[in-house]
Each structure stands twice: as structure tokens, then as C-alpha cells.
DOVEXGU-695064 format. One record per residue (C-alpha): residue number from 1; residue in three letters; y negated, z negated, x. Coordinates in Angstrom, 3 decimals. Layout:
BEGIN
ATOM  num  residuo        yy        zz        xx
ATOM  NUM      ALA         Y         Z         X
...
END
This chain:
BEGIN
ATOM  num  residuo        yy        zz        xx
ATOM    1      UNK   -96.990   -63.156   110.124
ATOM    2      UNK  -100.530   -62.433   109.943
ATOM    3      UNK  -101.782   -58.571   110.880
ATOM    4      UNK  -105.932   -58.963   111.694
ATOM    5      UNK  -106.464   -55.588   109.805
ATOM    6      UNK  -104.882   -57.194   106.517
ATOM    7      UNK  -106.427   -61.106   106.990
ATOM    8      UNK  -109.685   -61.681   105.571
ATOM    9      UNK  -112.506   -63.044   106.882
ATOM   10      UNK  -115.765   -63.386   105.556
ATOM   11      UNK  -119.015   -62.451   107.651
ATOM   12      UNK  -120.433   -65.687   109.270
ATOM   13      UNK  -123.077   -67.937   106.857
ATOM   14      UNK  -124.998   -70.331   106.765
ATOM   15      UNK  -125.548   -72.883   103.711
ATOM   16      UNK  -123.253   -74.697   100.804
ATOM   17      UNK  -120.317   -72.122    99.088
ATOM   18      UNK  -121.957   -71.439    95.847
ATOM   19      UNK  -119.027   -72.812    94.219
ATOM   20      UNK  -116.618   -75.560    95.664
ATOM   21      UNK  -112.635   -75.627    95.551
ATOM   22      UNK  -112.681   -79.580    95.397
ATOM   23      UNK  -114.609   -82.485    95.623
ATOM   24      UNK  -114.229   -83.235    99.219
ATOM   25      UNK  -115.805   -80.186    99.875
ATOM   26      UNK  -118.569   -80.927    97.834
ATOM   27      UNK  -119.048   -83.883    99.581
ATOM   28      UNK  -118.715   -82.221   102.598
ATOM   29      UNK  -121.549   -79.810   102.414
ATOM   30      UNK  -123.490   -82.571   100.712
ATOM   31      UNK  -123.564   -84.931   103.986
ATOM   32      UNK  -123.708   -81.991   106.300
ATOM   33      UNK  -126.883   -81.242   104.312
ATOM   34      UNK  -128.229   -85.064   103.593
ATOM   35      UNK  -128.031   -85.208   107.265
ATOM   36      UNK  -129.654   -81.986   108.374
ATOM   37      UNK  -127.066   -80.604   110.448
ATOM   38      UNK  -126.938   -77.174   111.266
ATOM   39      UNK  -123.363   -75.099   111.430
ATOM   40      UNK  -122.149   -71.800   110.157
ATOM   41      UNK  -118.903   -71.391   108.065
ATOM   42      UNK  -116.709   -68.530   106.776
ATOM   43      UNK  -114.503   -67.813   104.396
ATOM   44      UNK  -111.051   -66.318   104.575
ATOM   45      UNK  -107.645   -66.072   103.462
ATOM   46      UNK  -105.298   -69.265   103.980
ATOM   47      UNK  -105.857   -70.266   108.291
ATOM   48      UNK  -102.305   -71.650   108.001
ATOM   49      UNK  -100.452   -69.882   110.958
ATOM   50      UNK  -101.281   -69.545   114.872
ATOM   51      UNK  -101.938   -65.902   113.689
ATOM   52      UNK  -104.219   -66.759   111.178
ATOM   53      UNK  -106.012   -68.866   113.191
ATOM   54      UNK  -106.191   -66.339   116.214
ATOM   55      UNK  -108.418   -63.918   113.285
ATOM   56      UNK  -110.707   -67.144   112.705
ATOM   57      UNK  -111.027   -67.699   115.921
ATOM   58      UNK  -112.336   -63.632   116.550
ATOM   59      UNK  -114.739   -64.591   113.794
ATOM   60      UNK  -116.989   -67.000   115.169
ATOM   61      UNK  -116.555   -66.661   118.816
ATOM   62      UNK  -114.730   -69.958   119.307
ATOM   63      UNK  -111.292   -71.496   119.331
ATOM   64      UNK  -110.138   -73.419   116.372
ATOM   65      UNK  -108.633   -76.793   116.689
ATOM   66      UNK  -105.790   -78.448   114.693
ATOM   67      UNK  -106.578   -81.294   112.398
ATOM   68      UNK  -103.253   -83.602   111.783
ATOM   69      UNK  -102.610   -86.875   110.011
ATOM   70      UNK  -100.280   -89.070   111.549
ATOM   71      UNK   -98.475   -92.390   110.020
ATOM   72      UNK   -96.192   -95.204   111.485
ATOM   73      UNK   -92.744   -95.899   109.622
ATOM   74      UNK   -94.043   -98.353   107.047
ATOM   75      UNK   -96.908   -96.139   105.833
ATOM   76      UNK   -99.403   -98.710   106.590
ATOM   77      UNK  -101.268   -97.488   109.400
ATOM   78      UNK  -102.728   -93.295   110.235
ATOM   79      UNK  -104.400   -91.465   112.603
ATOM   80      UNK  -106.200   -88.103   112.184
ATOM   81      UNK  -105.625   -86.215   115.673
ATOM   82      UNK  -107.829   -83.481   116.756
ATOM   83      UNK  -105.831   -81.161   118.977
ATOM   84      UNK  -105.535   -77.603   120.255
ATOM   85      UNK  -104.262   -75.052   117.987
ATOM   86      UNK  -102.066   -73.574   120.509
ATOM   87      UNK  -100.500   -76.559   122.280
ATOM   88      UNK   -97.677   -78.131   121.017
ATOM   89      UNK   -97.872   -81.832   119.169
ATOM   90      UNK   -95.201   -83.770   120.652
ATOM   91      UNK   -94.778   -87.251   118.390
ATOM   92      UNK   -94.138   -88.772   121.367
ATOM   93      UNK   -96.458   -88.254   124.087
ATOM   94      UNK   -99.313   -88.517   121.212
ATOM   95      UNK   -97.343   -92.573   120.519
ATOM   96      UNK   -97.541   -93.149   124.390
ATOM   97      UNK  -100.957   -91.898   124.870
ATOM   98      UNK  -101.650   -94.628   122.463
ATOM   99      UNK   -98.920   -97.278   123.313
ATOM  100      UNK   -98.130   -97.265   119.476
ATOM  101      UNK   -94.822   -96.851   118.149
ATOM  102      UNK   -93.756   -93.335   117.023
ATOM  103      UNK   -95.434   -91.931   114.707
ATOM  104      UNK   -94.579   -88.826   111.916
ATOM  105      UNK   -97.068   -86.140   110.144
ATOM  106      UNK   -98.236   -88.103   106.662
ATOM  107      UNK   -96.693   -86.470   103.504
ATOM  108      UNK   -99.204   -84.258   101.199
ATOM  109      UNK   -99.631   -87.634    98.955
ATOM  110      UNK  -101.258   -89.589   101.789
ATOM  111      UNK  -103.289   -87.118   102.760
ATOM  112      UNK  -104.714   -85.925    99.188
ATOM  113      UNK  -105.217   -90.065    99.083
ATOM  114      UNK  -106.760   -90.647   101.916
ATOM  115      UNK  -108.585   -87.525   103.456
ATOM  116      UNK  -108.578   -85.454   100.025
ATOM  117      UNK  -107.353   -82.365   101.172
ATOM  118      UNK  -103.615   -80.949   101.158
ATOM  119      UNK  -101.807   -79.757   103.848
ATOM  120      UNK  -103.414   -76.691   105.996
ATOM  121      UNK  -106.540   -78.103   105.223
ATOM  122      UNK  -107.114   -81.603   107.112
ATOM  123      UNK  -110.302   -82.060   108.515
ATOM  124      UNK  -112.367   -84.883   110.921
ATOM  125      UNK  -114.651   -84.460   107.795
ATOM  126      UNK  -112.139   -86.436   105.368
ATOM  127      UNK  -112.746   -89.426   107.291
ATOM  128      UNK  -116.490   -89.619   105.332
ATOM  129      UNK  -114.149   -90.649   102.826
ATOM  130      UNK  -113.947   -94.587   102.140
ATOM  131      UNK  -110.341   -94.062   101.715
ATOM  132      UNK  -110.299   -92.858   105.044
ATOM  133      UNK  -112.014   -96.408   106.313
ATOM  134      UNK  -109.080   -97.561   108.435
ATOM  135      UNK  -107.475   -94.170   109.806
ATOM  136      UNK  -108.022   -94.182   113.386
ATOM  137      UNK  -110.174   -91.196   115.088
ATOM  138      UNK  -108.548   -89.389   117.877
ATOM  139      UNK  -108.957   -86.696   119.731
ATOM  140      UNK  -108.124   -84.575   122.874
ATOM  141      UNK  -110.234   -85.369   125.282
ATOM  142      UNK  -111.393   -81.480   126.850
ATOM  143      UNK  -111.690   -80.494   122.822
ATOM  144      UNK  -114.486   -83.227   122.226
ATOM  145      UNK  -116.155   -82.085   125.578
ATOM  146      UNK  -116.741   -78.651   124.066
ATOM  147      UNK  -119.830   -77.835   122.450
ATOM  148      UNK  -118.900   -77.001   119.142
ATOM  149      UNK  -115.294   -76.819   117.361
ATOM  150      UNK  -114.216   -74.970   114.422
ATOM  151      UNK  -112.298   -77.073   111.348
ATOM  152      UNK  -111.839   -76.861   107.977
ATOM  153      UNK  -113.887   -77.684   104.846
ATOM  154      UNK  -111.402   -79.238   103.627
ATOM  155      UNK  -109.790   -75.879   101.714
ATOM  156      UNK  -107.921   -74.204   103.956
ATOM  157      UNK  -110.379   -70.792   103.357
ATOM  158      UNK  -113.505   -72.573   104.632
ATOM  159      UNK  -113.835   -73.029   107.884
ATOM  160      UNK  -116.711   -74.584   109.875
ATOM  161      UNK  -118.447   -74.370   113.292
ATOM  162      UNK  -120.329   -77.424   114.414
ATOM  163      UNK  -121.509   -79.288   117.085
ATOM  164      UNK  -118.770   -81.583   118.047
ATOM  165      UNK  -122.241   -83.738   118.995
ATOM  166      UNK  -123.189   -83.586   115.169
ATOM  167      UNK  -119.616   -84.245   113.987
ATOM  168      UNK  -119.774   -87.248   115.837
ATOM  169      UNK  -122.957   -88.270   113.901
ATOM  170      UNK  -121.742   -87.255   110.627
ATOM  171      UNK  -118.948   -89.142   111.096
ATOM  172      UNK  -120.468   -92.072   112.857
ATOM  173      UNK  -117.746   -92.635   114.818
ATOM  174      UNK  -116.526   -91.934   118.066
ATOM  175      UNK  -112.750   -90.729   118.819
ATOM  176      UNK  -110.024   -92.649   121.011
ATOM  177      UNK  -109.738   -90.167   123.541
ATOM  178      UNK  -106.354   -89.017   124.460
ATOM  179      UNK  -105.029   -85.931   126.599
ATOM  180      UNK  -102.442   -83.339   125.862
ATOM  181      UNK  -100.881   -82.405   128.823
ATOM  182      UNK   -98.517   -79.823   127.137
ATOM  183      UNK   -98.807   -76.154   128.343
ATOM  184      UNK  -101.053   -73.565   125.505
ATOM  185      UNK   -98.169   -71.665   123.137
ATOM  186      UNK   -98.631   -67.710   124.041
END
């Protein structure tokens, strides 16, 4: 468990890391600059935990949201879900909301193939990715009505505060919209 007084976090910046932990973060901060979108980022030790999160959360000012890749039985087919941090996933309300079978969380593998980033570190930004082509985009519906949302930059250090307007953008695409009716975990 996480103590705030012992988990970094950085000051809040603006602008590229001067040095990147992989190359979907390069390619991160190169769209987010080819397209001239503004966010801020900080770094920080690992945002693994609900704890961790609740001390990146303190440092911008905004709630973090969980990033998850999902998969059918077969392997064939995934979906990156954008949820709260503090609700609980439940495989299958999230398979209902979609009237798709039930799904599981994607192995480390499948994500460092399609999204590029391991475990603790997905992000809506891995779907820039043209491995990322077919995974379907959804989301909670009252977290893509907020303004701006904090992910990852696809190292599970960086985090990043953006318009969820601007992600949209970036990304091009627009999410299924879903809603988690499941109660916030205290």
C-alpha cells in the first residue's frame, strides 16, 4: 500500500519527457505534438494501485480513469475500456452492455502487440497504433462527458491530462458508449 508522503510525484509540465521509456511513448508525444494539442503530464512512481492513483489524482486536480484491454475466448477480437478507477469492472455487465459474449483482461503479450505498453500502463493512446486498427473503443459514458481525463503515456510513471475533446481527435475515433452502474470502491 501506497503512503502519499513516500509516492512520488513530479510537479505538473508541460512538453515531451526529455527522454522516452519506449517507443509508444515516443509516438505518443509525437502526435500529441504533430497535432497541436495542449495537456500537462507528470511523472511519478508506478500508478499501479487505487492508492497510487488517489496521489495522481491530488496532483493534477482530477480523477484518473482506468484503461483495460479486454479479449473474447478465441483471442480474435479486443476492446480497450475506459472506466472509473474506483468502480469495480464486472466481465459481465461490461459483455451485456455490449451484447457480446464474455469477455477476459488480454494477457501482457496482446497488449505489448497490440497497444505497446505492458500491464499498468494501457492507454486510449495505444489505439494510434495500426496494430490497434480493429480493437473496439469504449468507454463509460459520464467519464467521456468530463472535460478532461487523466491516462497514461503508455509507462506507467507518465501520466497525462487532456481534453477528453482532443483525445477524441487524436484518436479520430469516437467510443461505444456504455454505463457502469456499479457503486465507487471507498
Amino acid at each position: 500500500m501506497s503512503d502519499d508522503k513516500t509516492f512520488y510525484t513530479s510537479e505538473i509540465m508541460t512538453g515531451a519527457p526529455k527522454e522516452f521509456r519506449n517507443e509508444t511513448q515516443r509516438m505518443i508525444y509525437d502526435r500529441l505534438e504533430e497535432a497541436g494539442i495542449a495537456y500537462q503530464r507528470i511523472e511519478s512512481d508506478p500508478g499501479i494501485t487505487m492508492d497510487d492513483c488517489l496521489n495522481i489524482d491530488r496532483a493534477f486536480g482530477i480523477e484518473t480513469v482506468k484503461t483495460i484491454l479486454l479479449t473474447n475466448r478465441q483471442k480474435n477480437k479486443f476492446w480497450l475500456y475506459v472506466t472509473h478507477a474506483r468502480k469495480p469492472f464486472i466481465t459481465k455487465e461490461f459483455g451485456a452492455a455490449l451484447q457480446i459474449p464474455r469477455v477476459s483482461f488480454a494477457d501482457e503479450d496482446l497488449m505489448i502487440q497490440l497497444l505497446g505498453t505492458k500491464h499498468g500502463a494501457a492507454t486510449p493512446f495505444g489505439l494510434l497504433r495500426p496494430q490497434a486498427s480493429d480493437v473496439t473503443f469504449v468507454m463509460d459514458r459520464d467519464v467521456a462527458a468530463r472535460e478532461k481525463i487523466v491516462i497514461t503515456d503508455g509507462d506507467p510513471c507518465g501520466f497525462i491530462a487532456i481534453t477528453t475533446a482532443d483525445l477524441f481527435r487524436l484518436l479520430n475515433r469516437t467510443p461505444i458508449l456504455i454505463s457502469n452502474p456499479a457503486a465507487p470502491i471507498q
